[in-house]
C-alpha positions as CSV (number, residue, x, y, z in Angstrom):
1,X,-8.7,-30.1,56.7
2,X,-9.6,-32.8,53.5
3,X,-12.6,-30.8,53.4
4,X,-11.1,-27.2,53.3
5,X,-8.3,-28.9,50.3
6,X,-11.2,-29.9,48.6
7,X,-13.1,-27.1,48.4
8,X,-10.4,-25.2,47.9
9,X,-9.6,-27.2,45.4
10,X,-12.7,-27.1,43.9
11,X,-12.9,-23.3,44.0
12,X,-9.8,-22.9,42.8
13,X,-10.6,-25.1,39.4
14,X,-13.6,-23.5,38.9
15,X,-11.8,-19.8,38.9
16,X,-9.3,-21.7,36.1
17,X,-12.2,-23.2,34.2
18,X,-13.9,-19.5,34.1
19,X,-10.4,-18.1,32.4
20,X,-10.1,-20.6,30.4
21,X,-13.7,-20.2,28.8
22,X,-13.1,-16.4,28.4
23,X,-9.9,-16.9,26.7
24,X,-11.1,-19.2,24.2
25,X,-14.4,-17.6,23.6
26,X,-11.9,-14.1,23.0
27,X,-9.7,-16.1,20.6
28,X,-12.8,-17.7,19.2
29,X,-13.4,-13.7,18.0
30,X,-10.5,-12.0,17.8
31,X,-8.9,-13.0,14.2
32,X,-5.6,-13.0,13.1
33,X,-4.8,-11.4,9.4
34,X,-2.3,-10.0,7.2
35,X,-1.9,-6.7,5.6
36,X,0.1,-6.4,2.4
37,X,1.8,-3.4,1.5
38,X,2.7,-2.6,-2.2
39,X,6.3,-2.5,-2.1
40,X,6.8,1.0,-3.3
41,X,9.7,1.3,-1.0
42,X,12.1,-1.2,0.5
43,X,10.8,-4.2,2.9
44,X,12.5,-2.7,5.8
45,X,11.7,1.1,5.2
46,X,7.8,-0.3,5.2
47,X,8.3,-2.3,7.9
48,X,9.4,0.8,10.3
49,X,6.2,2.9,9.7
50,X,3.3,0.3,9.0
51,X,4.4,-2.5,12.1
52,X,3.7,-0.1,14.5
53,X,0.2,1.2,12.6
54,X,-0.7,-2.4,12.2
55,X,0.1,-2.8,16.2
56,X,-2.6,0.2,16.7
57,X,-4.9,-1.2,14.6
58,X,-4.9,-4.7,16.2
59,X,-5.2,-2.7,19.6
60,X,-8.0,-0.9,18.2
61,X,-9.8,-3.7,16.5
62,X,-9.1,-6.8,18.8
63,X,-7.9,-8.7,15.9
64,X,-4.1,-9.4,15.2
65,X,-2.7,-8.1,12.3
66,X,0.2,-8.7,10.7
67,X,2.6,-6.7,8.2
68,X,3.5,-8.5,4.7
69,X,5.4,-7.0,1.2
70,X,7.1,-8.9,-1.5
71,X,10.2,-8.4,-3.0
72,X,8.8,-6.4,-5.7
73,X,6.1,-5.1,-7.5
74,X,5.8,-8.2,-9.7
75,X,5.9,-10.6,-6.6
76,X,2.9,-8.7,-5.3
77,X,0.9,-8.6,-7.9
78,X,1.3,-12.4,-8.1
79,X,0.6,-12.9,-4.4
80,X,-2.4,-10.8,-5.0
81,X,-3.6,-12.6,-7.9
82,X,-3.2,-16.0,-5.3
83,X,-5.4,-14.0,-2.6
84,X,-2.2,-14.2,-0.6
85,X,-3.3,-11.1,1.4
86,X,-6.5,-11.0,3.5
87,X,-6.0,-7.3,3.1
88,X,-3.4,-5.3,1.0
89,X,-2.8,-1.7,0.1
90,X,-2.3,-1.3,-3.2
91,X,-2.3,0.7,-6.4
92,X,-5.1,1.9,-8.0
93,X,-4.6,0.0,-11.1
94,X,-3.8,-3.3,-9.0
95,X,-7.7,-2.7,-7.8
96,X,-8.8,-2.3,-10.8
97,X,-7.4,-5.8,-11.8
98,X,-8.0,-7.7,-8.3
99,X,-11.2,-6.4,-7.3
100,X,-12.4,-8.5,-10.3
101,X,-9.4,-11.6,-10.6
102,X,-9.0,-12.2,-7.0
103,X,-12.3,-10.6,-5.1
104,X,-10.6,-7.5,-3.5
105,X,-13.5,-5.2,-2.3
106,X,-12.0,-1.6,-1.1
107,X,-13.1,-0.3,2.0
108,X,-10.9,3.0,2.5
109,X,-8.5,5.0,0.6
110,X,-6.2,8.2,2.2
111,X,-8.8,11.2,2.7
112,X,-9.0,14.4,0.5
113,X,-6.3,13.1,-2.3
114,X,-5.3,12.4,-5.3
115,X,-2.4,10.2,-6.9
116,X,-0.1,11.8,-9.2
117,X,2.5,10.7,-11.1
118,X,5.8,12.4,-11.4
119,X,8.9,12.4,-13.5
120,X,11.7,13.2,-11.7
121,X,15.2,14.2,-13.2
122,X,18.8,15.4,-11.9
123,X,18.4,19.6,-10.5
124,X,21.5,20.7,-12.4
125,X,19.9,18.4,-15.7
126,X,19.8,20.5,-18.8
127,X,16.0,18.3,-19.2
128,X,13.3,20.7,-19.6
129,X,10.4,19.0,-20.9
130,X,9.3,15.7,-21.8
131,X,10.2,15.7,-25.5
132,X,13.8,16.2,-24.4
133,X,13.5,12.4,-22.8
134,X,13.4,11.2,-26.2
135,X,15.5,8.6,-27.2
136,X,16.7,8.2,-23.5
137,X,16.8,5.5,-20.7
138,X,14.2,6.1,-18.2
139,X,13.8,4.6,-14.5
140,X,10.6,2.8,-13.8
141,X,9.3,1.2,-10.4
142,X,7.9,-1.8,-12.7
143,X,5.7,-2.2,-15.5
144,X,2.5,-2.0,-13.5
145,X,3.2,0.6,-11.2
146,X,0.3,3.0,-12.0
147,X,1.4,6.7,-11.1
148,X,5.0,6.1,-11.6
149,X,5.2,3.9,-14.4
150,X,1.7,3.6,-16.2
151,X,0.5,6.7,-16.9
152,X,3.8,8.6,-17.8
153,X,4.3,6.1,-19.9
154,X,1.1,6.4,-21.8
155,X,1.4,10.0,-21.9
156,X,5.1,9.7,-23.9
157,X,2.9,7.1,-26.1
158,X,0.7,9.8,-27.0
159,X,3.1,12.6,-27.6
160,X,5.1,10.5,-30.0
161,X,8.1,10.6,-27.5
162,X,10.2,7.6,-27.6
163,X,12.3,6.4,-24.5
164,X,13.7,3.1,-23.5
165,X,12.0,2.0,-19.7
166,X,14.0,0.6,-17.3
167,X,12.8,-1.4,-13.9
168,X,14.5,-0.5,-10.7
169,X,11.8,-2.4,-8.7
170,X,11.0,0.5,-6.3
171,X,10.1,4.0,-6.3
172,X,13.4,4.5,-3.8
173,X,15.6,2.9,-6.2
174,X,14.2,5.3,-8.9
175,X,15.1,8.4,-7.3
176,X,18.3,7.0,-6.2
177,X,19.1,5.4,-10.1
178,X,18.3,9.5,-10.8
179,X,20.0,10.9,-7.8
180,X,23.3,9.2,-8.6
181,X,23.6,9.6,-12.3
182,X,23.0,6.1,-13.7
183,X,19.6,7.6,-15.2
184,X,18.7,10.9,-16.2
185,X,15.0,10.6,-15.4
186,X,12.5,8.6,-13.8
187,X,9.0,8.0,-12.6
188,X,7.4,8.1,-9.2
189,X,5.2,9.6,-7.0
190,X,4.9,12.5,-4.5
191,X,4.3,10.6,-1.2
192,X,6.9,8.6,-1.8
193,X,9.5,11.5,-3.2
194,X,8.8,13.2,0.1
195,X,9.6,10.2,1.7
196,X,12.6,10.0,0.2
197,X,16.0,10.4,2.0
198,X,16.1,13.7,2.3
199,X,19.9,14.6,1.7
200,X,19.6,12.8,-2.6
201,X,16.2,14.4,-2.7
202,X,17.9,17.5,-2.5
203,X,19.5,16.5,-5.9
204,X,16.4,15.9,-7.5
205,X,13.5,18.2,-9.5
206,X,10.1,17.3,-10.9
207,X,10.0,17.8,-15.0
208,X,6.4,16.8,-15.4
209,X,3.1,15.8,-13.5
210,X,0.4,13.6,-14.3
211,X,-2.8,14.6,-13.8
212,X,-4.7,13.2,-10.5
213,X,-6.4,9.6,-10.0
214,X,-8.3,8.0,-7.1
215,X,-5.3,7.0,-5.1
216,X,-4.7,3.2,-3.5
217,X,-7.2,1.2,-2.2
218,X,-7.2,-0.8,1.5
219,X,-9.1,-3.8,0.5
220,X,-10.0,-7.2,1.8
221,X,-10.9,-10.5,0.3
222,X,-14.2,-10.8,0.0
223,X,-13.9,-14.5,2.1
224,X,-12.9,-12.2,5.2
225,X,-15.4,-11.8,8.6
226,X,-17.6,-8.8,7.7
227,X,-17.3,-7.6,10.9
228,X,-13.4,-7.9,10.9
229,X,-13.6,-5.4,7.9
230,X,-16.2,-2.9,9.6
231,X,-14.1,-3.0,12.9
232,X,-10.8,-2.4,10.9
233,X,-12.4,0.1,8.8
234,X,-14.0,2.0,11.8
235,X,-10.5,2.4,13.3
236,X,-8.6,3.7,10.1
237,X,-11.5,6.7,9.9
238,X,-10.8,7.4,13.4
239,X,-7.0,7.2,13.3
240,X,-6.7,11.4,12.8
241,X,-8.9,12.1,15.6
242,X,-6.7,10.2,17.8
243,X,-3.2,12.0,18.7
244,X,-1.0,8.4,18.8
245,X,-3.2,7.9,15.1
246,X,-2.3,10.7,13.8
247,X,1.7,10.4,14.6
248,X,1.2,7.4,12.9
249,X,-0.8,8.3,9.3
250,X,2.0,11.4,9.3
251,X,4.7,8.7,8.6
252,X,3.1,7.1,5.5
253,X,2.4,10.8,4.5
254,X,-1.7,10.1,5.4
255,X,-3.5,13.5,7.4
256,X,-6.3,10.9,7.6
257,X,-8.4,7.9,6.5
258,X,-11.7,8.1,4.2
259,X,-14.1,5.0,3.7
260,X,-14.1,4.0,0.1
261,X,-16.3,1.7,-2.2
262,X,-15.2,0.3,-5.4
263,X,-17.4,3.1,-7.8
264,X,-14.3,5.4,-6.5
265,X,-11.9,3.8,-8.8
266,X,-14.1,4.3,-11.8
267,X,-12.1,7.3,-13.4
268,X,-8.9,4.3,-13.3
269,X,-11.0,1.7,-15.4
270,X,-12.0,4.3,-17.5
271,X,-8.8,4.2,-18.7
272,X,-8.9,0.5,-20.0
273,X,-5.1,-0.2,-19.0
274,X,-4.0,-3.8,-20.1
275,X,-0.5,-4.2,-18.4
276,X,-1.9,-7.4,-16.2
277,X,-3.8,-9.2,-19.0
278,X,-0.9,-11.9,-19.5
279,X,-0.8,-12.6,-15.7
280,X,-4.2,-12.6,-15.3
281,X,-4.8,-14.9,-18.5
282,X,-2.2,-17.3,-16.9
């Protein structure tokens, strides 16, 4: 009987032992990271659609990876400046800046698109073009929000058209501000004007679009596993091709996932923008 405890003792340690080993050499691979969104939208609106994406991807990939945003705009473009993200979606313009301040290196981008900026007004507004927003207040995401913010900006610059910006901190807040009758105009972007709450959309029209720019990038530090990247990459390009993936992309707007190098964002820098300089210099 001492004999049959021990060896079943024995047996039974040895089963443990052999768990234990592949549990620790499976953590010893799998990673955990965290994915920062650009804040384009509020923290909880984000939350619903990319948690459960970022709970496929960790299925997918093996690694664990976790949803982050910041309050606003300017919050994330500090964290991203720290290299508070191991990888973040963010604005072409942000990539522009971080890909060089902070070591971002893109590795996809949404497939067979362009970003295009908007300026949105009331339906019933008696606005017609853009010189009739002279003189007047105008809703903003924040200084550095490229689509929405950046280029309309530049292109009032250039047409001699002076207006007055004001910074809501989100796209959402910008089409409500306009929605609601505290602004008469403002800037965003399509994805997130169809993703708007349907019911104010219904109160809004588009005065004037920009033309189309390489649209955000999905980048990691350049300090993150290789392989990490290539297995998270590999999964986003197969997300369309995969009915639960797909359901998923439909929510941020996304029919699918295109790999992406940093070359892609040439036509942005061509533009020479300078609206980070003071953070960066700081």
């Amino acid at each position: 009987m001492t004999s049959y405890i021990r060896t079943f003792t024995l047996n039974h340690l040895r089963h443990i032992t052999f768990w234990l080993v592949l549990l620790f050499s499976w953590q010893s691979w799998a990673e955990s990271y965290v994915l920062g969104v650009v804040p384009q939208q509020s923290a909880r609106k984000l939350a619903q659609v990319w948690v459960p994406i970022l709970a496929y991807l960790s299925k997918k990939t093996g690694d664990s990876y976790s949803f982050a945003t910041a309050t606003d705009i300017p919050t994330f473009e500090q964290r991203l400046l720290e290299g508070a993200y191991d990888v973040a979606y963010m604005n072409p313009y942000h990539y522009v800046v971080f890909e060089e301040a902070s070591d971002y290196q893109a590795f996809a981008k949404q497939a067979d698109k362009e970003i295009v900026g908007l300026i949105v007004v009331d339906k019933l507004s008696q606005l017609a073009e853009l010189d009739d927003l002279n003189n007047l207040d105008v809703a903003f995401p924040s200084p550095a929000a490229f689509a929405a913010s950046m280029l309309p900006r530049a292109e009032l610059k250039r047409r001699g058209i002076t207006i007055h910006p004001r910074y809501v901190l989100s796209h959402d807040s910008v089409y409500l501000n306009v929605a609601r009758g505290f602004f008469p105009a403002g800037g965003g972007i399509g994805r997130t004007l169809n993703n708007f709450n349907p019911e104010l959309k219904e109160n809004l029209r588009v005065l004037w679009k920009t033309k189309g720019y390489t649209p955000h990038a999905f980048a990691a530090k350049a300090s993150m596993n290789e392989e990490a990247v290539k297995r998270l990459q590999h999964a986003m390009l197969e997300m369309h091709d995969d009915p639960e993936g797909e359901i998923l992309l439909r929510e941020i707007g996304f029919k699918a996932i295109s790999a992406a190098e940093n070359s892609d964002w040439d036509d942005v820098r061509a533009l020479q923008l300078n609206a980070l300089d003071e953070l960066i210099q700081h």
